[in-house]
C-alpha atoms as an extended CHARMM CRD file, in Angstrom:
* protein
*
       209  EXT
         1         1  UNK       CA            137.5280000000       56.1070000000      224.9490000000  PROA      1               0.0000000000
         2         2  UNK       CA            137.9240000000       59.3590000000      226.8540000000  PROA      2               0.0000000000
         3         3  UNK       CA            139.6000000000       59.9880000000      229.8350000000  PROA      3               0.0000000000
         4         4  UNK       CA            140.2290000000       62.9740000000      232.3940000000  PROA      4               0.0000000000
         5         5  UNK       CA            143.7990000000       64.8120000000      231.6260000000  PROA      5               0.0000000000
         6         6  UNK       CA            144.2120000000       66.5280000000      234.9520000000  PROA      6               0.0000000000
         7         7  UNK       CA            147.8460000000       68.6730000000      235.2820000000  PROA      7               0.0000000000
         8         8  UNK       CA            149.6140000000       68.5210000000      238.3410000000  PROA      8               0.0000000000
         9         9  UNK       CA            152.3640000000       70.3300000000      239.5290000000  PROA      9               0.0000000000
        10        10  UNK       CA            153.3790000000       68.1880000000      242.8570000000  PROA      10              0.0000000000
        11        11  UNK       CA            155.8910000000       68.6620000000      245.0470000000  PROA      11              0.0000000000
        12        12  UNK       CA            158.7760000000       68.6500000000      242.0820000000  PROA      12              0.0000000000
        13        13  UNK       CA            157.2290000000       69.9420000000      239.4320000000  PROA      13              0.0000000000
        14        14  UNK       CA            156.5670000000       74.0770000000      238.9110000000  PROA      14              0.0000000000
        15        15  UNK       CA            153.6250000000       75.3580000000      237.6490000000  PROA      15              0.0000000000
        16        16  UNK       CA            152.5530000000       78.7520000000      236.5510000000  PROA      16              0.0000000000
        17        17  UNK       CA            150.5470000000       80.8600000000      239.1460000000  PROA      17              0.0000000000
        18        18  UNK       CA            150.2600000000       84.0400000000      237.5130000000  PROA      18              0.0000000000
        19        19  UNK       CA            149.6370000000       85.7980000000      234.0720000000  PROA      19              0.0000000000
        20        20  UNK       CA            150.8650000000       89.1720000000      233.8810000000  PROA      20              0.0000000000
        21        21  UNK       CA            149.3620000000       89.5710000000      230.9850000000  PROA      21              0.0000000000
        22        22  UNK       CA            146.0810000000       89.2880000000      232.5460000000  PROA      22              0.0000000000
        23        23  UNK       CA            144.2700000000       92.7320000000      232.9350000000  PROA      23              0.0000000000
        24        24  UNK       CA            141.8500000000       92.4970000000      235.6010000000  PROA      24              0.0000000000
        25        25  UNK       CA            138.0680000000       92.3080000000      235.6650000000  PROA      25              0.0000000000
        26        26  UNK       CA            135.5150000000       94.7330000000      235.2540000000  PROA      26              0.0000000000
        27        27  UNK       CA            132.7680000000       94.0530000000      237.8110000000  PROA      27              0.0000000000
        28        28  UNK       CA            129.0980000000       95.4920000000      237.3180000000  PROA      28              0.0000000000
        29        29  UNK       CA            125.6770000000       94.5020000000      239.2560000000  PROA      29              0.0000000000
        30        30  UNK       CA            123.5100000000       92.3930000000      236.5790000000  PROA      30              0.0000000000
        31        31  UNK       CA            119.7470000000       94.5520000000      236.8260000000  PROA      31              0.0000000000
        32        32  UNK       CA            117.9110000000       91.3650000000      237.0020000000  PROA      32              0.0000000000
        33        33  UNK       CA            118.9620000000       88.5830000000      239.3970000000  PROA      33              0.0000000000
        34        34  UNK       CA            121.5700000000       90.9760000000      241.4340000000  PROA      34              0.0000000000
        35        35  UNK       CA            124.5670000000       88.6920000000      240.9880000000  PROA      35              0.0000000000
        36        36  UNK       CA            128.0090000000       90.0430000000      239.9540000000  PROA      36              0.0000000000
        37        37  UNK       CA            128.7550000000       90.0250000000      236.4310000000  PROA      37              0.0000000000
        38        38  UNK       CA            132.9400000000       90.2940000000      235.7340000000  PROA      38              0.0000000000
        39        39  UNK       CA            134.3100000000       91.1350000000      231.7810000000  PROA      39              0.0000000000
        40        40  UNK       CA            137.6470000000       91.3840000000      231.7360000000  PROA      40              0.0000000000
        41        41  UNK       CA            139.5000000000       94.6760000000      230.8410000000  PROA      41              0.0000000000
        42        42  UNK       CA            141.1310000000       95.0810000000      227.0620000000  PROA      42              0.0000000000
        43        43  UNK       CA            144.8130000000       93.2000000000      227.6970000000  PROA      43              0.0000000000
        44        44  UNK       CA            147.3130000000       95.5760000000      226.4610000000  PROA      44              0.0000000000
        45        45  UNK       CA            150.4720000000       93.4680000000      227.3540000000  PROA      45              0.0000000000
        46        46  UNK       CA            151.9150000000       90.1870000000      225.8610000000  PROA      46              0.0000000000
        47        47  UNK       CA            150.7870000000       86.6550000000      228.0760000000  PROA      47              0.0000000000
        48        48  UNK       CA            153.7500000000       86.4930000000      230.3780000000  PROA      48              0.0000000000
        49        49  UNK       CA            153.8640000000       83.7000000000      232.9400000000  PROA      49              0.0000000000
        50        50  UNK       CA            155.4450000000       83.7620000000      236.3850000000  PROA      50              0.0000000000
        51        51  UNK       CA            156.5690000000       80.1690000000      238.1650000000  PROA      51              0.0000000000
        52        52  UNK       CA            156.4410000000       78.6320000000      241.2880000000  PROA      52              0.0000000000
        53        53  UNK       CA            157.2710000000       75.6760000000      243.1240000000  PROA      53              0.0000000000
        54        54  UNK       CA            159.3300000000       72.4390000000      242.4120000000  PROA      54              0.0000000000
        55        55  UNK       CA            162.6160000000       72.7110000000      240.6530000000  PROA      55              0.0000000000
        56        56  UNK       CA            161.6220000000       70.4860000000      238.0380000000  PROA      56              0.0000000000
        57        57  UNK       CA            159.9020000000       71.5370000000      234.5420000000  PROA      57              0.0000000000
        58        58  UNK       CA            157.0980000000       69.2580000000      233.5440000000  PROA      58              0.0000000000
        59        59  UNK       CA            155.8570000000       69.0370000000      230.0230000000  PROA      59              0.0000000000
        60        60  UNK       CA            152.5320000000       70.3510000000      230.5550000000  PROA      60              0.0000000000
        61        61  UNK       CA            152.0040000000       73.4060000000      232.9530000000  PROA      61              0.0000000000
        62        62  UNK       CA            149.3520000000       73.4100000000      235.5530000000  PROA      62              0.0000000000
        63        63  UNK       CA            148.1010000000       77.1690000000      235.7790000000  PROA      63              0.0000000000
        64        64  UNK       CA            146.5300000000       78.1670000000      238.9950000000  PROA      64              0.0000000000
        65        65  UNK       CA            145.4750000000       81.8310000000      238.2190000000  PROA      65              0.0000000000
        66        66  UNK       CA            143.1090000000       83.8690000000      236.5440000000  PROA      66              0.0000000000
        67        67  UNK       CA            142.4210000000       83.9720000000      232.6710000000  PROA      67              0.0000000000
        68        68  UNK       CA            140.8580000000       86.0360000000      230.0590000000  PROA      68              0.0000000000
        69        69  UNK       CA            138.9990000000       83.7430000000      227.6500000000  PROA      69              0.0000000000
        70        70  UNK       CA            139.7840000000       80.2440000000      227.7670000000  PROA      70              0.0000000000
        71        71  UNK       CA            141.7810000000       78.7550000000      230.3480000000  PROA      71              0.0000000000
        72        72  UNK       CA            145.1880000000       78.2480000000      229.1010000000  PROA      72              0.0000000000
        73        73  UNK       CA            146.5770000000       75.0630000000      228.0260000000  PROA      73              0.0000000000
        74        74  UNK       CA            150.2940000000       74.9590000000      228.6130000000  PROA      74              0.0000000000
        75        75  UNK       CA            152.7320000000       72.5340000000      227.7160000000  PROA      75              0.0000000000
        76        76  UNK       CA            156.4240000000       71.9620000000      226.0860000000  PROA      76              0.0000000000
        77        77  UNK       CA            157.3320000000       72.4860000000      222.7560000000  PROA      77              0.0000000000
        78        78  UNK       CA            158.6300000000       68.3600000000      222.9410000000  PROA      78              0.0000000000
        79        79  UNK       CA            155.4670000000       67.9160000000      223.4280000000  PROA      79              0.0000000000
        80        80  UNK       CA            153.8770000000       70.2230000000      220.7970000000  PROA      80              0.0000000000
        81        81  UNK       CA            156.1550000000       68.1310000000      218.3680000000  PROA      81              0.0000000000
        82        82  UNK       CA            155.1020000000       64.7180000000      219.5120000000  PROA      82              0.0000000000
        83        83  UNK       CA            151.4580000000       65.7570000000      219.5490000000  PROA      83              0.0000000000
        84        84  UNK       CA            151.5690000000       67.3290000000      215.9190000000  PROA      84              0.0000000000
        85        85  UNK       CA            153.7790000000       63.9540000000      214.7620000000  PROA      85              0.0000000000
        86        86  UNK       CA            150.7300000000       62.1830000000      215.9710000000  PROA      86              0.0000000000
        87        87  UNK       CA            148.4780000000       63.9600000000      214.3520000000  PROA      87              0.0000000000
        88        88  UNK       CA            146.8320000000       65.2340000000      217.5080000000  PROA      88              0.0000000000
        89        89  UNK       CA            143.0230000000       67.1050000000      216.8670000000  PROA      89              0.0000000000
        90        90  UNK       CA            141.9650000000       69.7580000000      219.2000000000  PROA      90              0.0000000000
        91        91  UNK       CA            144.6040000000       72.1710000000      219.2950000000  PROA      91              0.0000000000
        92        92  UNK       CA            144.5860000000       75.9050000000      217.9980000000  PROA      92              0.0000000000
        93        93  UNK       CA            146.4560000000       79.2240000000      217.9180000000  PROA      93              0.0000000000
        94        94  UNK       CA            149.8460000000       77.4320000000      219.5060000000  PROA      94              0.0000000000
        95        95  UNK       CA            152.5090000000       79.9800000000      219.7940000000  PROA      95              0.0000000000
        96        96  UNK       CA            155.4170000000       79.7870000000      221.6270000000  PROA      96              0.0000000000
        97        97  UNK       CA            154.7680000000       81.6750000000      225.3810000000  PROA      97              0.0000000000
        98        98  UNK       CA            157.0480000000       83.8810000000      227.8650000000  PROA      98              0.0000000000
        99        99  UNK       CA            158.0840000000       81.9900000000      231.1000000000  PROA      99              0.0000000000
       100       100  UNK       CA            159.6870000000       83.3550000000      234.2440000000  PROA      100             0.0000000000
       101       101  UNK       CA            160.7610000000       82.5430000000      237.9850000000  PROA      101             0.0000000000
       102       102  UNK       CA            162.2030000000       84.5810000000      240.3700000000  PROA      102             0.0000000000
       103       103  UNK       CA            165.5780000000       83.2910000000      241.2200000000  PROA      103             0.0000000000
       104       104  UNK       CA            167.8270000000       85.4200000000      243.7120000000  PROA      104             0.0000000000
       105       105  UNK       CA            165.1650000000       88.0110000000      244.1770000000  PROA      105             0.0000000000
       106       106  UNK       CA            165.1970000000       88.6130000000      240.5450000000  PROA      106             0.0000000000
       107       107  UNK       CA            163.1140000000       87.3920000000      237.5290000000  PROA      107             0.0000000000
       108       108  UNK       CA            164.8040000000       85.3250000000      235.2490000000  PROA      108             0.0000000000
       109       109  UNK       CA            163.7140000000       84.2000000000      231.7130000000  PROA      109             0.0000000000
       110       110  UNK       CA            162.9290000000       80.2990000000      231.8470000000  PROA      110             0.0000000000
       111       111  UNK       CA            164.7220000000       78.5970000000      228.8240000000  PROA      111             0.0000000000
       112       112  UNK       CA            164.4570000000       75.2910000000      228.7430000000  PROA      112             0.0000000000
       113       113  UNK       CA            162.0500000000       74.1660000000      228.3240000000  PROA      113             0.0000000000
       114       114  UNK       CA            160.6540000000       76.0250000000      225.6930000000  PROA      114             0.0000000000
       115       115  UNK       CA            156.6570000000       75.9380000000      226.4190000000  PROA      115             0.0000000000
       116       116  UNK       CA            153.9250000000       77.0280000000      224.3010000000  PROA      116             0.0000000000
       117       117  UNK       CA            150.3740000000       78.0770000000      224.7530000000  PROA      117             0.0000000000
       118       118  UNK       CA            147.5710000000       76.3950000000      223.0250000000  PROA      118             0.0000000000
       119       119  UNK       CA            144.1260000000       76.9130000000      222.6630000000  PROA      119             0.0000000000
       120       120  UNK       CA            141.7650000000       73.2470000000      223.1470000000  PROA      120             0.0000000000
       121       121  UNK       CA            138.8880000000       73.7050000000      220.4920000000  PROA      121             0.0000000000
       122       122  UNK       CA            137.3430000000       70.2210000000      220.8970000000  PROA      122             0.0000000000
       123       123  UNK       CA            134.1220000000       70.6450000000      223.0200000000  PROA      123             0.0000000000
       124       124  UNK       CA            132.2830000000       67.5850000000      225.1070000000  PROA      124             0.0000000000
       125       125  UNK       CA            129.2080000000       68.2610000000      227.2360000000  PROA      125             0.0000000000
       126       126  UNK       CA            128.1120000000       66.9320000000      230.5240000000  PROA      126             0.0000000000
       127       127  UNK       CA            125.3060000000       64.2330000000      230.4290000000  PROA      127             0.0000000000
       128       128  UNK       CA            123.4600000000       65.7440000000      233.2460000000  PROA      128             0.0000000000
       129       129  UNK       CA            120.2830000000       63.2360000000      233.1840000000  PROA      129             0.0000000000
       130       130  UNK       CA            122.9540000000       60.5340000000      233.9310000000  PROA      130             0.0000000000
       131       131  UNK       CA            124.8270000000       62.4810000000      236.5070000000  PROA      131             0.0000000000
       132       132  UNK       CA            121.2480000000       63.8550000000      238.0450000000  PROA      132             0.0000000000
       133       133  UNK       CA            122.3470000000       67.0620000000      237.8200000000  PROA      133             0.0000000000
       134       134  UNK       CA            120.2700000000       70.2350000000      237.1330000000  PROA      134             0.0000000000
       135       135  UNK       CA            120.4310000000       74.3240000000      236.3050000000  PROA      135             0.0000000000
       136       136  UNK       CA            118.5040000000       75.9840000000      238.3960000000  PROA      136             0.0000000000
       137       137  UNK       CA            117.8010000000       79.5080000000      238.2950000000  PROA      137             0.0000000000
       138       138  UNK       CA            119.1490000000       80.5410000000      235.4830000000  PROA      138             0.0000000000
       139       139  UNK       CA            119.4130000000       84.6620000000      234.5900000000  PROA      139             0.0000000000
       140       140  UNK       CA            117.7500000000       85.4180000000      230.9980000000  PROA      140             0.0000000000
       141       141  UNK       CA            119.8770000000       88.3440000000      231.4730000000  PROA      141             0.0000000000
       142       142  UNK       CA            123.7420000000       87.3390000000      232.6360000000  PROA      142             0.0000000000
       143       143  UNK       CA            123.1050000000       83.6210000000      231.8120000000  PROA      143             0.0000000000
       144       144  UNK       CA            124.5850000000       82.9270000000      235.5390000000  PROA      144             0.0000000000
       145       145  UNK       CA            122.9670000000       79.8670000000      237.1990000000  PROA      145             0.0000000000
       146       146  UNK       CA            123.2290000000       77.8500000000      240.0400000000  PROA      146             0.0000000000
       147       147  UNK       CA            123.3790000000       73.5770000000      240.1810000000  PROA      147             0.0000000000
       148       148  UNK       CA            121.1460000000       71.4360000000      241.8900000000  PROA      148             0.0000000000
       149       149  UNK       CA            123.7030000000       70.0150000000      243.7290000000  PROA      149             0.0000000000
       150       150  UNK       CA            126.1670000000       71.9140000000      245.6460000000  PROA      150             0.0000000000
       151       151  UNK       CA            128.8070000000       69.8610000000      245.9400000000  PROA      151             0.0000000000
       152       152  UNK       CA            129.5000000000       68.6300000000      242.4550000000  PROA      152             0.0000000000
       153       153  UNK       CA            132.9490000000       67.1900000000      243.4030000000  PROA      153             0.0000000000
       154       154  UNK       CA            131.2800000000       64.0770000000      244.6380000000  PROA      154             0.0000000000
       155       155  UNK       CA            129.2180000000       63.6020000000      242.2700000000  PROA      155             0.0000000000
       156       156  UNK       CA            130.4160000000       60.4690000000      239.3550000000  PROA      156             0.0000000000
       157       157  UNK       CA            130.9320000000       62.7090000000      235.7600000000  PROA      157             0.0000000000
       158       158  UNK       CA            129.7790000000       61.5900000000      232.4740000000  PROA      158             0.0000000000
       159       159  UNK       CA            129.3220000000       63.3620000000      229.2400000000  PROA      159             0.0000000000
       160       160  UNK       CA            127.3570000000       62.8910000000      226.3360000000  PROA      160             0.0000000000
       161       161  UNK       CA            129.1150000000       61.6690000000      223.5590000000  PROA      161             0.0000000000
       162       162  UNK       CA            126.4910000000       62.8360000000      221.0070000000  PROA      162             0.0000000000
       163       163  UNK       CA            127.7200000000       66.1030000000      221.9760000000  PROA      163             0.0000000000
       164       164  UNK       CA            131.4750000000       64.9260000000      221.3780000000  PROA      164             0.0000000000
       165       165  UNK       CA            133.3990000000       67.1130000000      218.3460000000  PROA      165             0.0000000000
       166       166  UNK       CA            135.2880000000       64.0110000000      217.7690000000  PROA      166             0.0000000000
       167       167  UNK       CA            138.3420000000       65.8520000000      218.4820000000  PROA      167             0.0000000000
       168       168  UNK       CA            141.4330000000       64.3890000000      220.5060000000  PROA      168             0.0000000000
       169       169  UNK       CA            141.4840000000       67.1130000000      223.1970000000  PROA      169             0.0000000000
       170       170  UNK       CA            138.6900000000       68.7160000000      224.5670000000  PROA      170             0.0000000000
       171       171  UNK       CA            137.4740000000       71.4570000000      226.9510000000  PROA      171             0.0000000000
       172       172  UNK       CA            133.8580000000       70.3110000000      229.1500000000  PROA      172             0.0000000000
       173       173  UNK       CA            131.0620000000       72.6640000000      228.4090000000  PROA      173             0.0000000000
       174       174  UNK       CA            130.2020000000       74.5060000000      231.4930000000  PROA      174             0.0000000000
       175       175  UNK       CA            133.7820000000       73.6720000000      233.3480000000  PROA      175             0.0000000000
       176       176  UNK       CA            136.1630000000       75.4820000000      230.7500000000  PROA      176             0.0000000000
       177       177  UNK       CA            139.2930000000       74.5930000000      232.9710000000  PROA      177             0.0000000000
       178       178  UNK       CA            138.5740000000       70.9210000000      232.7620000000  PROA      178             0.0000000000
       179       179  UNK       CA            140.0280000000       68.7350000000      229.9170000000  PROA      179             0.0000000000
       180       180  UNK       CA            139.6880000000       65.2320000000      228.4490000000  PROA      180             0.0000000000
       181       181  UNK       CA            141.6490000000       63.0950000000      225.9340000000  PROA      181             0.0000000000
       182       182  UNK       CA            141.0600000000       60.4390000000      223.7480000000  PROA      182             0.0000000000
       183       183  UNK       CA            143.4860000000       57.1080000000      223.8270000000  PROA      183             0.0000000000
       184       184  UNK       CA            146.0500000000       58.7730000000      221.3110000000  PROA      184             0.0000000000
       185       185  UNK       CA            146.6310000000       61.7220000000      223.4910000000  PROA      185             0.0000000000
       186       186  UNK       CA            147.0430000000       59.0140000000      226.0470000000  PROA      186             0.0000000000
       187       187  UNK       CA            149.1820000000       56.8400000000      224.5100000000  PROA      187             0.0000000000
       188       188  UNK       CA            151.3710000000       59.5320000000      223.8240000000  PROA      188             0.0000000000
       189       189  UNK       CA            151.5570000000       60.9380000000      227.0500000000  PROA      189             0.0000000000
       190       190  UNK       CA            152.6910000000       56.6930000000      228.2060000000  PROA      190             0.0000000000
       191       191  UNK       CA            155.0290000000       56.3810000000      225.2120000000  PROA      191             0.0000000000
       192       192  UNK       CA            157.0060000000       59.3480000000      225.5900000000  PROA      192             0.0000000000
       193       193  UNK       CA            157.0330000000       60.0720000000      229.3670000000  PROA      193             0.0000000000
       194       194  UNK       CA            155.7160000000       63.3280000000      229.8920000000  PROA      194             0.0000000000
       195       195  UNK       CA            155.1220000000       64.9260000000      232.7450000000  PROA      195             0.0000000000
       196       196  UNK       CA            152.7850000000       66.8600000000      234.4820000000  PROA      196             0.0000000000
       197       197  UNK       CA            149.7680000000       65.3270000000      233.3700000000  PROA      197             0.0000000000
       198       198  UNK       CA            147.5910000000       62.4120000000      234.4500000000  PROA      198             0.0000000000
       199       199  UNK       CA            145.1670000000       60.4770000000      233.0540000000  PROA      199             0.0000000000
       200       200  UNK       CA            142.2770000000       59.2520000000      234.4350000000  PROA      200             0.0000000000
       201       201  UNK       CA            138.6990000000       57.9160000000      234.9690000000  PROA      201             0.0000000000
       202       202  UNK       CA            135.6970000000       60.2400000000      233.6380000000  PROA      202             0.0000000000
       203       203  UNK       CA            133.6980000000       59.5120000000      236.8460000000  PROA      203             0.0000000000
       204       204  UNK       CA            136.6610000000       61.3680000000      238.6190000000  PROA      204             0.0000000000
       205       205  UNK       CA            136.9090000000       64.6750000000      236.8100000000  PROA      205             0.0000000000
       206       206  UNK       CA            135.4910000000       66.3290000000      239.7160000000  PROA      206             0.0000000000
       207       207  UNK       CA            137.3880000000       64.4390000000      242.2620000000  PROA      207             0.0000000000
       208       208  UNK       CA            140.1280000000       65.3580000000      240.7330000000  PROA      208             0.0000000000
       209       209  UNK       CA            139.4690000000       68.7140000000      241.3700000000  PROA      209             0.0000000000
């Protein structure tokens, strides 16, 4: 069974609103369907993330801003530890990840806790037959589209598990920033008490959102 992993900050918990790392987009005109085409610039600088809200640290971080690549998948090096005791599938590339706040007008290293930043390899695909949802015209060019249906966040998800990589955690094909889990990610998650993260139904990824 899969289910939605959604990360929250809420009212108590921080989250991380900002790379500096990140090095801006480079935004061209594609020739054949006229929409705007963004590649971002070489990153010369080391991922750095600046915190906001709550006063409490969660175990995974919610990140709000913009990212190079894949989106970022934040969380605690306790939780790193319980994951890989698990024997967790799905995560790459984890290596431990700058965190700052600005405390008295002046930004301060956060130390504990440590967090890490992960890469999710596992892949899943929307079924869209079963959600009646459609690409419509799609650039041979860019490979921009638009859906049938504008307002996707009311419509029930599902995903084709033929498409599954079997893996524990995975990103959703055409929504990068979205993530699912299997049970033993959730179990996990219930055991052990982290925070930040919430599981849920796969009919309310969207809704989540």
């Amino acid at each position: 069974m899969l289910y939605s992993l959604t990360l929250r900050s809420s009212n108590r918990y921080a989250y991380a609103f900002s790379n500096r790392g990140f090095p801006d987009w480079e935004r061209t005109t594609c020739a054949q369907c006229g929409r705007t085409v963004s590649t971002p610039r070489p990153q010369t600088i080391s991922d750095e993330y600046e915190m906001e809200g709550g006063s409490r640290y969660p175990d995974f971080l919610e990140f709000t801003g913009a990212w190079v690549g894949e989106h970022p998948f934040l969380l605690s090096a306790q939780a790193y530890d319980l994951f890989r005791e698990a024997g967790i599938s799905g995560l790459d590339t984890v290596e431990p990840v700058s965190v700052v706040r600005k405390t008295g007008g002046q930004w301060t290293s956060v130390t504990e806790p440590r967090y890490h930043q992960a890469s999710v390899i596992g892949t899943v695909e929307l079924d869209l037959p079963a959600m009646h949802l459609k690409r419509k015209h799609m650039c041979s060019t860019c490979g921009q589209f638009e859906w049938s249906r504008q307002r996707i966040y009311t419509v029930p998800a599902a995903l084709d598990m033929d498409t599954w990589s079997g893996h524990d955690l995975c990103r959703v094909g055409d929504f990068p920033a979205m993530t699912v889990c299997s049970e033993r990610v959730a179990e996990v998650i219930r055991k052990h008490k982290l925070t930040g993260a919430e599981m849920g139904p796969i009919a309310d990824m969207f809704r989540a959102y």
